[in-house]
OpenMM code with the backbone's topology and positions (N, CA, C; nanometers):
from openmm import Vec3, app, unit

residues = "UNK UNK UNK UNK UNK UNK UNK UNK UNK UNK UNK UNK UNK UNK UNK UNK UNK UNK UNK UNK UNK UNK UNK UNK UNK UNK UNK UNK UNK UNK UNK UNK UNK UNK UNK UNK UNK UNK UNK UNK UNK UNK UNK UNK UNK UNK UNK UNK UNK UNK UNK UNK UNK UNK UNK UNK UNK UNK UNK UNK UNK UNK UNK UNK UNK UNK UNK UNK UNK UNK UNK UNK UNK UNK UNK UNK UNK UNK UNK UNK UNK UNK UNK UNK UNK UNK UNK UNK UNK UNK UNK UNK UNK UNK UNK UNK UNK UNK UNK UNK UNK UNK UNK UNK UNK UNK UNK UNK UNK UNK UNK UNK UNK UNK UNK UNK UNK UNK UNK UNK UNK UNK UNK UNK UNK UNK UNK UNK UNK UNK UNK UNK UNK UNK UNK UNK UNK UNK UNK UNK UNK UNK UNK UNK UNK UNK UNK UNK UNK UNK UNK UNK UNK UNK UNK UNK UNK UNK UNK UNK UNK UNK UNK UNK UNK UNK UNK UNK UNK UNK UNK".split()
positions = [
    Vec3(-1.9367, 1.2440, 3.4975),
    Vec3(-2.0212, 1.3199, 3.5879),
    Vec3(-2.0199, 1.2508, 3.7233),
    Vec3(-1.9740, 1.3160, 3.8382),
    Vec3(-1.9958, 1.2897, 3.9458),
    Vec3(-2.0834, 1.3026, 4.0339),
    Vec3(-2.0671, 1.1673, 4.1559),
    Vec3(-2.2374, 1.2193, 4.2641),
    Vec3(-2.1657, 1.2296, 4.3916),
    Vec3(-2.1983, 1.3440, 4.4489),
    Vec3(-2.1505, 1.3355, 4.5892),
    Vec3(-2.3149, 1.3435, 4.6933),
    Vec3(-2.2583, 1.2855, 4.7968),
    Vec3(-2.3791, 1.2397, 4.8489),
    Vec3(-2.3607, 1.2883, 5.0337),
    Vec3(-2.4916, 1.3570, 5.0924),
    Vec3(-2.4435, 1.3870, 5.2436),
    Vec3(-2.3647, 1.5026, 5.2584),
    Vec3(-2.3458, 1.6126, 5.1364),
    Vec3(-2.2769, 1.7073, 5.2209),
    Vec3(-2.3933, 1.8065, 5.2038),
    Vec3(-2.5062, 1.8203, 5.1592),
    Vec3(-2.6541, 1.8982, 5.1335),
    Vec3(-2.7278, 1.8591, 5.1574),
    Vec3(-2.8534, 1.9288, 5.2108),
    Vec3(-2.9499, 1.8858, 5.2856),
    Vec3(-3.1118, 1.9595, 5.2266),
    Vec3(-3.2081, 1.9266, 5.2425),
    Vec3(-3.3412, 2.0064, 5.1607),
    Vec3(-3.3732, 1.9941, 5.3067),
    Vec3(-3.4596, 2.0532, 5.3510),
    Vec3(-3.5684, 2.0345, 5.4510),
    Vec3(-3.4824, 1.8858, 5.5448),
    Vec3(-3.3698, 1.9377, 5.5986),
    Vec3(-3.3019, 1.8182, 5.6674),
    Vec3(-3.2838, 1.6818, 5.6046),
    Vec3(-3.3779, 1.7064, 5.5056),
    Vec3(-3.3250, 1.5720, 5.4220),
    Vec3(-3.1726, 1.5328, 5.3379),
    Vec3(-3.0833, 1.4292, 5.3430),
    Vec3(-2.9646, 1.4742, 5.2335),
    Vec3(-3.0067, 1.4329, 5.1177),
    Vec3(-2.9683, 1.5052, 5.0162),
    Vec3(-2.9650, 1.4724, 4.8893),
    Vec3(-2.8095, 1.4493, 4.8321),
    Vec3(-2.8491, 1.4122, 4.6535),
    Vec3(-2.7210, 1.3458, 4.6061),
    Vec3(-2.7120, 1.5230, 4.5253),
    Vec3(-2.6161, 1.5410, 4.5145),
    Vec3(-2.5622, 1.6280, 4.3850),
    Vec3(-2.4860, 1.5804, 4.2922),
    Vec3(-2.5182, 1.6466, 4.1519),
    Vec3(-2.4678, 1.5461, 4.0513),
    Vec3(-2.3859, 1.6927, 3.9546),
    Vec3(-2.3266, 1.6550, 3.8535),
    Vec3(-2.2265, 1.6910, 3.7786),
    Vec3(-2.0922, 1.7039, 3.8079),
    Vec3(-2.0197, 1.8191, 3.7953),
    Vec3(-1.9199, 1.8081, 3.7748),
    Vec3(-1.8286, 1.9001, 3.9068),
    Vec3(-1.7636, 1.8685, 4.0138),
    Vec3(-1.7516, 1.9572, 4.1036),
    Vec3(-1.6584, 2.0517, 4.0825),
    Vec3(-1.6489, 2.1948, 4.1100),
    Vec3(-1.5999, 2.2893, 4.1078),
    Vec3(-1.5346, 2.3234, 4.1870),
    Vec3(-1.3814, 2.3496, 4.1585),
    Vec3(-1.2709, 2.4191, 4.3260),
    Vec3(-1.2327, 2.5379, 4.2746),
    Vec3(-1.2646, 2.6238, 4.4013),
    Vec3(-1.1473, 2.7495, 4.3945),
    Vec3(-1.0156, 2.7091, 4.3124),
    Vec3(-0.9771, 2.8142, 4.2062),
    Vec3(-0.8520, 2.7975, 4.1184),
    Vec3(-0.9336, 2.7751, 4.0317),
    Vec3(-1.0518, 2.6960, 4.0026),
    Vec3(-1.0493, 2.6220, 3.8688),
    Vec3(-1.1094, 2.7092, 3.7765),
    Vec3(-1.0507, 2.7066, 3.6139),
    Vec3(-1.1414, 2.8059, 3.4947),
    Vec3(-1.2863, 2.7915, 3.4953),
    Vec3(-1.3869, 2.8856, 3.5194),
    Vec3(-1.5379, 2.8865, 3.5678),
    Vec3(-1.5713, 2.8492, 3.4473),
    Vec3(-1.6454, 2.6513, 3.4815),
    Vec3(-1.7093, 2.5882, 3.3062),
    Vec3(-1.7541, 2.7534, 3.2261),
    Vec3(-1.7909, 2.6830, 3.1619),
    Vec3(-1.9251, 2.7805, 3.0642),
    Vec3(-2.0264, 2.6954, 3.0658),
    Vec3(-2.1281, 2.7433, 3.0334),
    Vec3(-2.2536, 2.6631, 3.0139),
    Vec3(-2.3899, 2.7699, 2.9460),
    Vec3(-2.4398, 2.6777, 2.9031),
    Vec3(-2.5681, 2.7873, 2.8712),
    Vec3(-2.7152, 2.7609, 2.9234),
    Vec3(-2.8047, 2.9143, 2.9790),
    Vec3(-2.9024, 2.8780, 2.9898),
    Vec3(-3.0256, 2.9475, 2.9141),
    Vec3(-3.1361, 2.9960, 3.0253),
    Vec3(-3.2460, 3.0925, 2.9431),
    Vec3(-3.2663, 3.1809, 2.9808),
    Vec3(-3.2167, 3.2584, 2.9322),
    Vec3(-3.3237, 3.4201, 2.9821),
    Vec3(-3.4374, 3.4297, 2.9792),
    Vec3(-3.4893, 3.5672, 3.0468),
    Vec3(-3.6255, 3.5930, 3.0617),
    Vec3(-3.6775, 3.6014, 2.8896),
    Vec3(-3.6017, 3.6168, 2.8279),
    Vec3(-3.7153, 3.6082, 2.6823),
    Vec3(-3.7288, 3.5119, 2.6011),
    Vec3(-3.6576, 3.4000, 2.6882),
    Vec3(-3.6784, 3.2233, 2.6128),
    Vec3(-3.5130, 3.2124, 2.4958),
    Vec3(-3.4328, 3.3091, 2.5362),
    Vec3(-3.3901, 3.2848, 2.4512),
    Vec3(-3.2275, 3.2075, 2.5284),
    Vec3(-3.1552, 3.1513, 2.4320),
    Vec3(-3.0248, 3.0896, 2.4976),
    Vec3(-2.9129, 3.2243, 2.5712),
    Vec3(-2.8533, 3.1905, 2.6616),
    Vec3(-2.7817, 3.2818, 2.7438),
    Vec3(-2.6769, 3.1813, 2.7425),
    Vec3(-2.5527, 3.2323, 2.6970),
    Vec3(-2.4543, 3.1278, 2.6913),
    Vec3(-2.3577, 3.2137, 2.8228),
    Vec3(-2.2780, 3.1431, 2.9156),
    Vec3(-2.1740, 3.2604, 3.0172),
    Vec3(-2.0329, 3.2061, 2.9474),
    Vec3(-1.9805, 3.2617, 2.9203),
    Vec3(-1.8799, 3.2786, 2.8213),
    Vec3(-1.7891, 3.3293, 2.9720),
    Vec3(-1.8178, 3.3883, 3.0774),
    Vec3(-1.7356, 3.5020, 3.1945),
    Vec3(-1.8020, 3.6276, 3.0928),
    Vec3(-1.7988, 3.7216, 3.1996),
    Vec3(-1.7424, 3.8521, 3.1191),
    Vec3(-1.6427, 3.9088, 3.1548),
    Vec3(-1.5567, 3.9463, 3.0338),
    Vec3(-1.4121, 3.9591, 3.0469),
    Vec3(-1.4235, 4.1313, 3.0869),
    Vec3(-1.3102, 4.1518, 3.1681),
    Vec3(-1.3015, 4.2567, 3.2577),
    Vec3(-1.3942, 4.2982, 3.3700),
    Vec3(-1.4933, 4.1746, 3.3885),
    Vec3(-1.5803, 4.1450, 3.5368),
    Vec3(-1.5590, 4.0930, 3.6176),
    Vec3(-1.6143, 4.1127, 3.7226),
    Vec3(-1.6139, 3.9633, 3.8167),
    Vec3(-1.7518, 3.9547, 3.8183),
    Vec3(-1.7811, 3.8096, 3.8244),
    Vec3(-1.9424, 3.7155, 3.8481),
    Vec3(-1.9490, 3.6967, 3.9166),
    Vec3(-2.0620, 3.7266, 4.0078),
    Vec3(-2.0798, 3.6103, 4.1257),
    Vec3(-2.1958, 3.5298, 4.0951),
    Vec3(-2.2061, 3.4350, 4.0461),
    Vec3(-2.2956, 3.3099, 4.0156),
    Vec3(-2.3463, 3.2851, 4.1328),
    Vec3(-2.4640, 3.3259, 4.1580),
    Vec3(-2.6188, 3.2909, 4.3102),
    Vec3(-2.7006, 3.1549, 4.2292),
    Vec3(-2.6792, 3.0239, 4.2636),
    Vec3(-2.7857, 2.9486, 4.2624),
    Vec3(-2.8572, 2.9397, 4.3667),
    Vec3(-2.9938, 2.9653, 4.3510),
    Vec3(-3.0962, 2.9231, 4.4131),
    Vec3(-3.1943, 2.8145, 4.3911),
    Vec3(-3.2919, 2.7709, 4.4950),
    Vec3(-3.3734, 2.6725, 4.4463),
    Vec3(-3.4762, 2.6945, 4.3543),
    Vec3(-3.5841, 2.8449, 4.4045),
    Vec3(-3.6611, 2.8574, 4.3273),
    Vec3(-3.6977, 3.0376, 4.3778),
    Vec3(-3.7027, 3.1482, 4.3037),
    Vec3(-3.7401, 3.2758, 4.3520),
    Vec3(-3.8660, 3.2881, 4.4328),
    Vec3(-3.9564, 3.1787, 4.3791),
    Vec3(-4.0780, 3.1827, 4.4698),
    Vec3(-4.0978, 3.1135, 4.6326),
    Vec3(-3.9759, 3.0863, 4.6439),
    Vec3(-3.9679, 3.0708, 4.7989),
    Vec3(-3.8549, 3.1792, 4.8722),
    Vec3(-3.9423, 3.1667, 4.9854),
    Vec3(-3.8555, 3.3213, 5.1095),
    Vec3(-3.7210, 3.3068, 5.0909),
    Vec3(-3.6719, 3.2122, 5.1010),
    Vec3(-3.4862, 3.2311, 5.1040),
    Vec3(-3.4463, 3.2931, 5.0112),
    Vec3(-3.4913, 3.2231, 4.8895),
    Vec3(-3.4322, 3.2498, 4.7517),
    Vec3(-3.4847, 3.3697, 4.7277),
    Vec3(-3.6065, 3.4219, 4.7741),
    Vec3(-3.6266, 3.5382, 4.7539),
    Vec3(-3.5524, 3.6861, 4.7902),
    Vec3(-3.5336, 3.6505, 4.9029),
    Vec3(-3.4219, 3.7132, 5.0266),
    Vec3(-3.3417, 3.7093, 4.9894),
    Vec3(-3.2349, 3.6297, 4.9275),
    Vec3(-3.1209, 3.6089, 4.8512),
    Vec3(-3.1177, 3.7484, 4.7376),
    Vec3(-3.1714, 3.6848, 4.6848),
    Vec3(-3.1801, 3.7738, 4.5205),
    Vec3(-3.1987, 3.8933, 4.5728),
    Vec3(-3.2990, 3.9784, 4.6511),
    Vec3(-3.3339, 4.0823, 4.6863),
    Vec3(-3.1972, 4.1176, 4.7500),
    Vec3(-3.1307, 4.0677, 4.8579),
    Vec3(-2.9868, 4.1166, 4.9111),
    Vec3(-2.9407, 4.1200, 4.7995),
    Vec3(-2.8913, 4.0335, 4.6886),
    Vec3(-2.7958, 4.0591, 4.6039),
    Vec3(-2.7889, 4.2089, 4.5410),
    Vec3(-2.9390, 4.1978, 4.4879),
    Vec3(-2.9409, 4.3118, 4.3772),
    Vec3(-2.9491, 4.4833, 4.4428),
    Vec3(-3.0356, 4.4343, 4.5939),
    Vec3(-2.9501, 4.5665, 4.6688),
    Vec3(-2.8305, 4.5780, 4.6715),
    Vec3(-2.7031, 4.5099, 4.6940),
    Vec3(-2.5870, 4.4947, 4.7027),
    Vec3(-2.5088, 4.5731, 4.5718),
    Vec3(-2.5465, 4.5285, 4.4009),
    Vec3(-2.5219, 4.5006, 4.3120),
    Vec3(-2.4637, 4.6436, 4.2934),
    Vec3(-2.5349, 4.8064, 4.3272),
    Vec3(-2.4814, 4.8727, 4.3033),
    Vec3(-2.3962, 4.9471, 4.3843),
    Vec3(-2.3886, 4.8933, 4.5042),
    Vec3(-2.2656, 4.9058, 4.5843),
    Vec3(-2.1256, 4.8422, 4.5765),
    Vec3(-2.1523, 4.7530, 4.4980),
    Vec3(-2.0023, 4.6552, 4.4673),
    Vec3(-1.9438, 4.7296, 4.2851),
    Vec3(-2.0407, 4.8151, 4.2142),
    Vec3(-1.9626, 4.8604, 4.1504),
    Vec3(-1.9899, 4.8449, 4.0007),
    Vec3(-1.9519, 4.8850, 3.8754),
    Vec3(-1.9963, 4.8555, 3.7605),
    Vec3(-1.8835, 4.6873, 3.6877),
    Vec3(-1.8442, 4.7425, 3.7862),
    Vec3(-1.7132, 4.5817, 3.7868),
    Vec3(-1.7914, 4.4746, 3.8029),
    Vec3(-1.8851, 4.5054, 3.8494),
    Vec3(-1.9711, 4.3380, 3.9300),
    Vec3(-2.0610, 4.2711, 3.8343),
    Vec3(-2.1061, 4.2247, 3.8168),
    Vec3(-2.1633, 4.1595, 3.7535),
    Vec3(-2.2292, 4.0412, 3.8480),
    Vec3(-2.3860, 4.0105, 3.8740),
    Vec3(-2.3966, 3.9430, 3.9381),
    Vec3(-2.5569, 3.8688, 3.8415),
    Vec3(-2.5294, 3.7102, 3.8379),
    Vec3(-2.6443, 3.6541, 3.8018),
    Vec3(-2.6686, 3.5309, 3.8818),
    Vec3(-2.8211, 3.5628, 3.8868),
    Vec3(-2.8949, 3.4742, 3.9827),
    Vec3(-2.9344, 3.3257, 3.8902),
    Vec3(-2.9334, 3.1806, 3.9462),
    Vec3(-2.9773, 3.1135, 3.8298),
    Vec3(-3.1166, 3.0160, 3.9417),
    Vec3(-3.1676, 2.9632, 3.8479),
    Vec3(-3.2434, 2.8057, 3.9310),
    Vec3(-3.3657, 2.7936, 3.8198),
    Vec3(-3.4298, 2.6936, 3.8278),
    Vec3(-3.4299, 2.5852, 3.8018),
    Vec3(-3.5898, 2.6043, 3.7482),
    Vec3(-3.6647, 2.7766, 3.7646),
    Vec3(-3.7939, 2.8675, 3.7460),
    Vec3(-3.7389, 2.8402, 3.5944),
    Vec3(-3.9126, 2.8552, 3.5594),
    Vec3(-3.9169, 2.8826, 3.3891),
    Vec3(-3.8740, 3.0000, 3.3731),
    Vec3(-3.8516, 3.0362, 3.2452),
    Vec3(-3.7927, 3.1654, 3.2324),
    Vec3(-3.8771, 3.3038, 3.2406),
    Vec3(-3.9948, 3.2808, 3.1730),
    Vec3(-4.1559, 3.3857, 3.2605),
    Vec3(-4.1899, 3.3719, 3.3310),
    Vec3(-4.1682, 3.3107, 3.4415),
    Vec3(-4.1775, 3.2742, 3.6225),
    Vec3(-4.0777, 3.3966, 3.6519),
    Vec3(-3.9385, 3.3812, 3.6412),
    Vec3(-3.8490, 3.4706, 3.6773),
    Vec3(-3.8569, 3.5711, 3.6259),
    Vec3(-3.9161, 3.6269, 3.4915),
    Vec3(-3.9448, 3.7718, 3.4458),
    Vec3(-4.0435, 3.7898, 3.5247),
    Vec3(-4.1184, 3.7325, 3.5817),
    Vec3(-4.2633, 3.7552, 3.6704),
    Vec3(-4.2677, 3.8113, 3.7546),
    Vec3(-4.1610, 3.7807, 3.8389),
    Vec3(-4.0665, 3.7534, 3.9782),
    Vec3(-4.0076, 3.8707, 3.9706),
    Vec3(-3.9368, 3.9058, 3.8895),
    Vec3(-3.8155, 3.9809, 3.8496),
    Vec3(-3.9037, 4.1113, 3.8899),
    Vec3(-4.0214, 4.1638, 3.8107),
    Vec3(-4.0961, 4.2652, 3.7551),
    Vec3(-4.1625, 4.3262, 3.9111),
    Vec3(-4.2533, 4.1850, 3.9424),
    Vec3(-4.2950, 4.2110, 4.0736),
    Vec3(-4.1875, 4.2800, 4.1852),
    Vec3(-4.1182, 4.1871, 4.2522),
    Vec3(-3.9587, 4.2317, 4.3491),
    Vec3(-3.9171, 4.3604, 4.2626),
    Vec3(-3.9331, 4.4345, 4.1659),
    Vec3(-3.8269, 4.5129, 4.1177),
    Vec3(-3.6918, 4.4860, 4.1370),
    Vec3(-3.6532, 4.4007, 4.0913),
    Vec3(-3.5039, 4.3219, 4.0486),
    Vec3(-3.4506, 4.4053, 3.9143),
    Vec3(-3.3727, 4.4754, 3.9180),
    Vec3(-3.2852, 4.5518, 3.7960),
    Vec3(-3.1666, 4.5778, 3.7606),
    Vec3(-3.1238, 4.5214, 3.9101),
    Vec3(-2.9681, 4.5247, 3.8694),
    Vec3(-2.8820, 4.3625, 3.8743),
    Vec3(-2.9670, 4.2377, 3.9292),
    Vec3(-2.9302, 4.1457, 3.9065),
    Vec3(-3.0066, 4.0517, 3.7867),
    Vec3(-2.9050, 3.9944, 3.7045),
    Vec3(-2.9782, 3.8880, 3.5672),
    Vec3(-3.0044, 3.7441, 3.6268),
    Vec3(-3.1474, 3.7447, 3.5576),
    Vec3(-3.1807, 3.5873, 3.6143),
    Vec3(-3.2135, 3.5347, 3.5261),
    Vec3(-3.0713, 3.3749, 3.4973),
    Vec3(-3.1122, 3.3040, 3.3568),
    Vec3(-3.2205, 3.1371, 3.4479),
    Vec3(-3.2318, 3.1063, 3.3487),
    Vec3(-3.3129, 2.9778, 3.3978),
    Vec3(-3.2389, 2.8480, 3.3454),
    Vec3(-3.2065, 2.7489, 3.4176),
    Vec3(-3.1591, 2.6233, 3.4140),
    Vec3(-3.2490, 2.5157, 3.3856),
    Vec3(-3.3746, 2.5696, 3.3391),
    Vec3(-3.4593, 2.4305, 3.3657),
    Vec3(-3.4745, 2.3541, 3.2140),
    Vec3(-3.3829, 2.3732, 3.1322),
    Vec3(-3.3957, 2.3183, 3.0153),
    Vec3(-3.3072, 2.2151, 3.0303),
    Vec3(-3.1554, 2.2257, 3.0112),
    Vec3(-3.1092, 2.1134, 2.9905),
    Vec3(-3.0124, 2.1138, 3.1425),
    Vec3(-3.0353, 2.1639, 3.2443),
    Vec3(-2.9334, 2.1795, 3.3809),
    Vec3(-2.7985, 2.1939, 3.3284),
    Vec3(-2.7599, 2.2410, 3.2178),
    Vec3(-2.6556, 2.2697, 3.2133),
    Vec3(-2.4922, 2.3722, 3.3192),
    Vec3(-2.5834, 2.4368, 3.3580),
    Vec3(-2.5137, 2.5415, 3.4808),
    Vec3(-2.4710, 2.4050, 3.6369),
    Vec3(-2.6222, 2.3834, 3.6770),
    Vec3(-2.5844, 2.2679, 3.7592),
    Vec3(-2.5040, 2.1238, 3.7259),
    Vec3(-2.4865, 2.1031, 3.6256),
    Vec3(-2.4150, 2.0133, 3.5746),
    Vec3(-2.2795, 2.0389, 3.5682),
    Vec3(-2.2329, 2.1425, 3.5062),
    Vec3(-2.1179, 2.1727, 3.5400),
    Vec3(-2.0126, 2.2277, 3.5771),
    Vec3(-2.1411, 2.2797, 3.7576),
    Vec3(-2.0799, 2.3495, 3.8389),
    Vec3(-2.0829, 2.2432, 3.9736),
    Vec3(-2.2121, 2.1044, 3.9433),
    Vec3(-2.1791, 2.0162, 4.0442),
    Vec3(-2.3134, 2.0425, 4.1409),
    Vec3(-2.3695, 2.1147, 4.1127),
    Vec3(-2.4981, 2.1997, 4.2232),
    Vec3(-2.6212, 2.1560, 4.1551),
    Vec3(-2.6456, 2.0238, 4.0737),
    Vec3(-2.7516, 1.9923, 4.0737),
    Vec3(-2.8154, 1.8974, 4.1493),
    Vec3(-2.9291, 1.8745, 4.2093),
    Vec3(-2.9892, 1.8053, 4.2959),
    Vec3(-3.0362, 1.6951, 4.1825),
    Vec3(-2.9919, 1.5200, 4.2166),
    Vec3(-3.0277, 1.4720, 4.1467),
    Vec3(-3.1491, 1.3955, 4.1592),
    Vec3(-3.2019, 1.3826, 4.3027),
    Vec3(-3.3391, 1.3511, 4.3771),
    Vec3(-3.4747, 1.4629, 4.2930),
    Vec3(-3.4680, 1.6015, 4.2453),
    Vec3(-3.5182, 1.7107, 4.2560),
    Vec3(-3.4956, 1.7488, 4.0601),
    Vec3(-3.4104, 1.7396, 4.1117),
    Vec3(-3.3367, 1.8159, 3.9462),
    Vec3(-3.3560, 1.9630, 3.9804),
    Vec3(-3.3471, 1.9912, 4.0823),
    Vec3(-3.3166, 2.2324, 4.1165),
    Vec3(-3.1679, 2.2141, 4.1481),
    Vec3(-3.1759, 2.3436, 4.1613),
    Vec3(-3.0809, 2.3626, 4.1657),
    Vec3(-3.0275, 2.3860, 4.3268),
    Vec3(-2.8722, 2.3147, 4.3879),
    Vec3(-2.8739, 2.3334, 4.5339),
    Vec3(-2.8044, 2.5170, 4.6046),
    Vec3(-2.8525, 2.5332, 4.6706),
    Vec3(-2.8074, 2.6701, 4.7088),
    Vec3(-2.6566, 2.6941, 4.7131),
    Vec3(-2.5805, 2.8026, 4.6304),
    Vec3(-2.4467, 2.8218, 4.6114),
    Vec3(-2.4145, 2.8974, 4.5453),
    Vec3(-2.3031, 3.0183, 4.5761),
    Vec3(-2.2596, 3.0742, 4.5097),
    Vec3(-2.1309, 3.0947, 4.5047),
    Vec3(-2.0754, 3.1431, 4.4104),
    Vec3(-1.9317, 3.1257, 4.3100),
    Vec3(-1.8739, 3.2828, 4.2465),
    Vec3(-1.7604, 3.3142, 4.3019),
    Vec3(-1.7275, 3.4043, 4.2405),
    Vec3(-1.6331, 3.4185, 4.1863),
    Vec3(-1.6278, 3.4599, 4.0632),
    Vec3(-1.5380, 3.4526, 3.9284),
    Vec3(-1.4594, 3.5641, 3.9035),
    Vec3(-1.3549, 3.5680, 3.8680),
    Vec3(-1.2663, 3.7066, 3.9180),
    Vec3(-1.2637, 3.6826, 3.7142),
    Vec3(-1.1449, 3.8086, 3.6967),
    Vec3(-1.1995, 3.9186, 3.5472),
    Vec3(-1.1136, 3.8151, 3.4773),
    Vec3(-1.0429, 3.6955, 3.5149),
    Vec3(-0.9589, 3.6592, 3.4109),
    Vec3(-1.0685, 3.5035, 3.4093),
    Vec3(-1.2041, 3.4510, 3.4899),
    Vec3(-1.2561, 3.3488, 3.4352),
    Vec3(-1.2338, 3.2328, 3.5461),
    Vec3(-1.1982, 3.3030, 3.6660),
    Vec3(-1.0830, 3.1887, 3.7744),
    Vec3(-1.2309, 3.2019, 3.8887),
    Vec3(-1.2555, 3.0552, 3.9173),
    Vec3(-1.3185, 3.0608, 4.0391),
    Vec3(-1.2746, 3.1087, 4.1655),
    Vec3(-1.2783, 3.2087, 4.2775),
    Vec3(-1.2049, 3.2438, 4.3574),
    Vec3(-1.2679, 3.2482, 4.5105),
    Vec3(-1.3848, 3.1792, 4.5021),
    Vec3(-1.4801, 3.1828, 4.5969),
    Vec3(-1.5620, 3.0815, 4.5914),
    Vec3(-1.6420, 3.0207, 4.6683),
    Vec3(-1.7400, 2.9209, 4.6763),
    Vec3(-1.8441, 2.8773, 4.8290),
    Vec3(-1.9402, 2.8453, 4.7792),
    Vec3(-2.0082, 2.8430, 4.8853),
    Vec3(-2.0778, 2.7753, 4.8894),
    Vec3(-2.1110, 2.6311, 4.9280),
    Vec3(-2.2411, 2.5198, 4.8934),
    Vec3(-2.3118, 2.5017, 5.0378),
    Vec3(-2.3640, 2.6011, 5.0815),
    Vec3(-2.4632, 2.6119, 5.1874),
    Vec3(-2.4767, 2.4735, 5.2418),
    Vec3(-2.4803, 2.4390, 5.3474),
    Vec3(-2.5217, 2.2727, 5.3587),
    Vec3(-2.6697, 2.2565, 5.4013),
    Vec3(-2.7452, 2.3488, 5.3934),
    Vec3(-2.9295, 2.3205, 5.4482),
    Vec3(-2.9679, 2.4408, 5.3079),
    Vec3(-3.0667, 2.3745, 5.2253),
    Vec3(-3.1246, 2.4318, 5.1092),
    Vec3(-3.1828, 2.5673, 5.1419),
    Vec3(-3.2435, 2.5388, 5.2953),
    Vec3(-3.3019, 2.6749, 5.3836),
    Vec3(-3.1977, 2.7626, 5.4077),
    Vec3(-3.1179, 2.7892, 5.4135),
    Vec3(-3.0309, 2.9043, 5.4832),
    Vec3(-2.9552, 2.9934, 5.3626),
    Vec3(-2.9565, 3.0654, 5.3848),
    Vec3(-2.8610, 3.1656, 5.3366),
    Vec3(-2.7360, 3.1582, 5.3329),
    Vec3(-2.6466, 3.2031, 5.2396),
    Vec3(-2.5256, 3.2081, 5.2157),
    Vec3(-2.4580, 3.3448, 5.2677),
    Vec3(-2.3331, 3.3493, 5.3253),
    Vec3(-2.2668, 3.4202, 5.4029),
    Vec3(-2.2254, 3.5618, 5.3036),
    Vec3(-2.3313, 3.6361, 5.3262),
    Vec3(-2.2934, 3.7768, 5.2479),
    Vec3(-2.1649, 3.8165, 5.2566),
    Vec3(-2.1336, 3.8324, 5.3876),
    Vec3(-1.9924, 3.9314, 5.4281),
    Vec3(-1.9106, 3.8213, 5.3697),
    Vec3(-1.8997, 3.6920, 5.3404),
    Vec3(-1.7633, 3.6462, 5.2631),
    Vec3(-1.7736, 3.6650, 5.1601),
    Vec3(-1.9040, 3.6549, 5.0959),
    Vec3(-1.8804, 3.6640, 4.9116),
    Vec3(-1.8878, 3.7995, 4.9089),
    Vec3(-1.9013, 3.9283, 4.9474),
    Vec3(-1.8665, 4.0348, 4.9417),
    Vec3(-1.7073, 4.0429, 4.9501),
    Vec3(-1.6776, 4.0023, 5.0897),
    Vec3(-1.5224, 4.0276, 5.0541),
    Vec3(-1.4286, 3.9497, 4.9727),
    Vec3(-1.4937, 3.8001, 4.8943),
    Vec3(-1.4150, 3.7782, 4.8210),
    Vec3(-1.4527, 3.8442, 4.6559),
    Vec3(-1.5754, 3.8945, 4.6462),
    Vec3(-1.5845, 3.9934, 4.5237),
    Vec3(-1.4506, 4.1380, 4.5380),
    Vec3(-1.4559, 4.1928, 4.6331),
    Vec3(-1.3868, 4.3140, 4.6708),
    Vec3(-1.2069, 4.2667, 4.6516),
    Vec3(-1.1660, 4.1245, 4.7225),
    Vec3(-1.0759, 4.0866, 4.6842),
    Vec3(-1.0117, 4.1328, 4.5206),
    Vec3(-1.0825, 4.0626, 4.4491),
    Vec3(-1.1176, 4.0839, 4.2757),
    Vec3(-1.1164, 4.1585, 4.2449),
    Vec3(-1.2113, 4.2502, 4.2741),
    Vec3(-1.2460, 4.3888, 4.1623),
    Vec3(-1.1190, 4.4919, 4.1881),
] * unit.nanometer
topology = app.Topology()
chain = topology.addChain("A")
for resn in residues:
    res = topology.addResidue(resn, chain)
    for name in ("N", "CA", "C"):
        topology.addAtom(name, app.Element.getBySymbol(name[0]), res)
């Protein structure tokens, strides 16, 4: 497990990120987390999809909120091809909470806060924090990372118009 240190920032602060780092080309780990009903969510890919994997820090703050809300507006404009899940670091009835309130229905939100498995071995865990750092990843239908994005300020948003066009690339 690796630490890279200084290329992420919380509130201008840098932090370390820990696990395992992820490059465009590489087979998207697997890992498992929790769904909204406590139960294990293993990502296996889904075969004949593309993923775009959204980590966020937490749904109950504006970015991440904003995030998810763009996504899942997005979700049925990119197609039944898409497949898009949101993850971080919320209990798993926090994010059904979240989910219910926002009317979120077309994006899945598993929870990482059991064993950080997702941040572990995608490399996007904060090891100061243990959340998850802002980033997203998109996985084309054969399981291939083909996109990436590790925001460098925890505050900001990630660049819609690229992970759109590298989903569209894919599908």
């Amino acid at each position: 497990m690796g630490e890279r240190k200084g290329i992420y920032t919380v509130g201008g602060h840098p932090v370390t990120l820990i696990g395992n780092e992820v490059k465009v080309g590489d087979q998207a780990p697997n890992f498992t987390a929790v769904d909204n009903n406590m139960a294990p969510a293993e990502f296996v890919g889904y075969p004949g999809k593309v993923v775009v994997l959204s980590a966020v820090l937490s749904l109950d703050t504006s970015v991440c909120d904003t995030e998810t809300r763009k996504f899942n507006a997005a979700a049925a404009k990119l197609g039944p091809d898409v497949k898009i899940i949101t993850l971080s670091g919320d209990l798993p009835f926090t994010q059904k909470r979240w989910c219910g309130a926002a009317g979120i229905d077309q994006v899945v939100t598993l929870s990482d806060y059991k064993d950080h498995a997702f941040g572990l071995a995608y490399g996007v865990l904060v090891k100061e924090t243990m959340i998850l750092a802002r980033s997203v990843f998109v996985v084309d239908r054969q399981g291939v990372v083909r996109y990436l994005e590790l925001v460098k300020e925890g505050g900001t948003e990630p660049n819609y118009d690229q992970v759109y066009a590298a989903v569209k690339s894919v599908v």
